[in-house]
Structure formats: C-alpha cells, structure tokens
C-alpha positions, 0 to 999 in steps of 0.5 A, a space after each residue: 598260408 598261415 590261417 589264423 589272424 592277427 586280430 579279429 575286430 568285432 564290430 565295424 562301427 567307429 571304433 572298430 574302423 578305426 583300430 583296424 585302420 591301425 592294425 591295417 598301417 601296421 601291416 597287422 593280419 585283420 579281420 573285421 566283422 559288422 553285423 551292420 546295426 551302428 548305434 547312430 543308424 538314427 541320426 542325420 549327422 554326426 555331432 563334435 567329431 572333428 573333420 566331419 561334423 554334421 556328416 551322416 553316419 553312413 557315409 563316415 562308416 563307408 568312406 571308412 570301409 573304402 579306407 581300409 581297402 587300400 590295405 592289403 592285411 585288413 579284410 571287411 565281413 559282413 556277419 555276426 559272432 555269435 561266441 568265442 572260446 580261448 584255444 591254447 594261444 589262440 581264439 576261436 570264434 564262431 560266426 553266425 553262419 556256423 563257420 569258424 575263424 581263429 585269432 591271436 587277439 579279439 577286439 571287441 568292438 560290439 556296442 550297446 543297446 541303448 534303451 530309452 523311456 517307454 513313452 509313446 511317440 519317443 522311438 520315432 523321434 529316437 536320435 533325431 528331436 529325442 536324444 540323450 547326449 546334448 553334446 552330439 545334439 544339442 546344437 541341431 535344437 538350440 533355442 527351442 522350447 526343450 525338455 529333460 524326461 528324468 526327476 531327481 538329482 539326475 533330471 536336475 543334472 540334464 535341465 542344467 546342462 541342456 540350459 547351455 543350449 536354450 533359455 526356454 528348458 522344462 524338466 518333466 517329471 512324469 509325475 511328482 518330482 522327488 526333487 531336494 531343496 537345494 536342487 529345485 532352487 538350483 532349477 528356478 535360479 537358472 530358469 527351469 520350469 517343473 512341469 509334474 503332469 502325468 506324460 502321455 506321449 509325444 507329438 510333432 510330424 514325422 520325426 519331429 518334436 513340437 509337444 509333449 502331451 499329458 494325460 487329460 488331453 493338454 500339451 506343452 510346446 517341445 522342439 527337442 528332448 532330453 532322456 536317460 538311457 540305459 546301456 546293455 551289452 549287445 552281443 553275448 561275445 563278452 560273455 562267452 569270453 568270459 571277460 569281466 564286467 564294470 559295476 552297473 552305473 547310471 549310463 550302462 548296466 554291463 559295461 566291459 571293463 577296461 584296463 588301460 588302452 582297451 585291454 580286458 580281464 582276458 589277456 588277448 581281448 581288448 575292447 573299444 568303443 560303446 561297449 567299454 567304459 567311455 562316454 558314448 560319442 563317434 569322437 570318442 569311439 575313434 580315440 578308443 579304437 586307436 588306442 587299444 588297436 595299438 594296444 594290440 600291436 604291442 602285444 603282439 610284439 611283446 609275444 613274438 620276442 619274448 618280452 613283457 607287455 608294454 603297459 597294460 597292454 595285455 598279451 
C-alpha cells in the first residue's frame, strides 16, 4: 500500500476540520494532525458562526472530529509537527515523537499566538469579559460600561466600533492619549469618554470584569474590554518550509502569505485559517479551510493528468 498522503493537514482547529472534511468527501488520502491548543480554548462560545452560534468551541471541534470518522480516507492524530522539508514531489514531515510521515500536499493550518497587553488581571479574563474582536463577542456585554485598552488612531477605531454595542464606552488610554484633533472630536461626538490614568490592573470575580483600577487605588466601573492583540506564528513549520511571509501588520507579525485559495510561496503547501492573511474568526476559518482544501483537490488533478493548475491553486 501506498504510504504517502494525499495531503497532511496540520492543525485540527476550525480550519483544519473543516479542509479535511473536504478532501474527506473527495475520497482524497488525509491526514490530520492536532497538537490540541485551539486558539478559542477560552471562550465559552462561538460567536456569528451560522448554525452554531454561542456553541462551546469544544463541542464544535468533536462534533467535527465525529464527522470525519464516517470517511474512510481521513485519519485524525493527536501530536505536534515539529519541521517539514520537500523530497523530490513529496513532503516529509517530522512529528514530535521522531516519527516520519510523507505527503503530496501540506496544509497548514497551525494557528496564532495571540498576545495581549501585560496587564494585571487581563489573562484570566482573556476570551471571556477580555476580548479583541467585538464581532465574536461583543453581544455577550452589550449595554455594559465598556472599555477599549489602546491610544491613538487605532484606540480611536475600537472606541467607534464597540459603541455599536453600548452607549456607556470609555477608552483607556494608559497614560496620556496621543489622540489628533480630529479624532478626539470624533470620540466626544459619539459619547466616548477619555480616561488618561496610568492603568494598574483588573478587577471582577473569577473571569468576570467589573472595574479597571489605576495606580492610586481608584477605579472606573468595566463589564467588558476591548484590546489589541498581536498575532505570531505558533509553529516553526512555516518556517522550516520555508514559505513566504506577509509583511508585519497591525493584527499579525508574521502572517503567511496567501496566493488565492490558500496556496503559499511553496507549490504543495497551502495554509488556512489564523495563520494566513484572514480576519481571526470560526466563521472565517471555516471558509478559509474549504476553500484552499479544494485548492488542494485541484492540484492534485492538475498533477495526475499532466495539466496546468486551475487558478492559483498551486501544484
């Protein structure tokens, strides 16, 4: 039997389930690979993913593993990858555990670190009453007293935004603003209040927000937060594979660069999800996974017959 995959998808987060489903139904040879650490691990629910809004991320991520166990091509590892190198038309890939695994097609779908302000109390409310997309979780605190940590045109931005969910928004600046005319005008039209006090933690049972607290002992009452993030690759596979990067941005610092329907700088290697160019979200991830997992499957057809690859999916 022939012992090299079809494709090995690294990653078994909402993109990654969600390409193999496809290369699954298209009887392709699969591989999945979870190392187990979702980047929504956090959150007590999904937020705007259709048919399954407010669903732990848990059970998403089993009832999707369950779904791939009807198809007889798709296998699901736990594990990690710990590097990849091309052998002639193939992959090799090197698991954590020393073991080796060769592949026509690498999808990667290894998400982001996700790193946040260092700000006392944050990382026990992270994901939950501390957040950075309003979209996923906006509607869990709507009409609170809520707060953007950020200054600037980007802190502007967030205030603005998260105003679409209550009418009580402070932006906390953490020290003085560097806010233009323009902008601070911008806030005081729509309501939002400055607060420039040097920020000394936060504070709420459990993982619950109910204040920020300033150095000197005061406090400004705060259900929900909202703060930058920046985004790093998580595994050193992209690396190692040596596909090309997107410049550094104001959400991520290394994102993979996408050619169209998840192909890289690397022919064979695709990637999906966080850590390619997309706005972070389950919805998205999803659509991300589908699209380059038929990416993939074109590819493949492309090689077998001789042709040239459909679009920019690339061989």
């Amino acid at each position: 039997m022939d012992t090299t995959w079809d494709c090995i998808v690294v990653g078994g987060g909402a993109a990654g389930l969600s390409a193999a489903l496809v290369l699954g139904r298209a009887r392709r040879r699969t591989l999945v690979i979870d190392g187990g650490r979702p980047s929504n691990a956090v959150a007590e629910g999904i937020g705007g993913l259709l048919g399954h809004d407010g669903r732990p991320p848990a059970e998403l991520y089993a009832a999707g593993r369950a779904e791939l166990s009807r198809y007889a091509a798709v296998e699901v590892r736990t594990g990690d990858v710990a590097e990849g190198s091309r052998e002639g038309d193939t992959f090799v890939l090197t698991l954590g555990d020393g073991t080796t695994e060769t592949t026509r097609r690498v999808l990667l779908a290894t998400g982001m670190d996700y790193r946040h302000p260092e700000v006392p109390g944050l990382a026990e409310r992270w994901g939950r009453s501390v957040f950075h997309c309003p979209f996923c979780h906006g509607w869990e605190v709507r009409d609170r007293p809520l707060g953007v940590l950020d200054r600037g045109a980007t802190g502007t931005h967030r205030a603005l935004l998260l105003s679409m969910w209550s009418d009580d928004i402070t932006l906390f600046t953490d020290g003085p603003s560097e806010l233009d005319a323009d902008d601070a005008s911008r806030l005081r039209r729509a309501g939002v209040t400055v607060d420039e006090r040097a920020v000394s933690g936060l504070r709420g049972p459990a993982a619950e927000l109910e204040a920020v607290a300033f150095d000197g002992g005061e406090e400004r009452p705060c259900g929900g937060l909202l703060v930058p993030v920046t985004l790093h690759q998580r595994s050193p596979l992209a690396a190692s594979l040596g596909v090309s990067l997107a410049p550094p941005g104001p959400l991520a610092a290394n994102a993979i660069e996408v050619t169209g329907m998840g192909a890289t700088s690397v022919p064979g290697v695709f990637v999906a999800g966080d850590a390619g160019q997309i706005m972070p979200s389950v919805a998205n991830a999803v659509a991300a996974g589908s699209s380059a997992a038929a990416g993939i499957v074109q590819s493949l057809m492309a090689e077998a017959h001789d042709m040239a690859p459909a679009g920019a999916a690339g061989r």
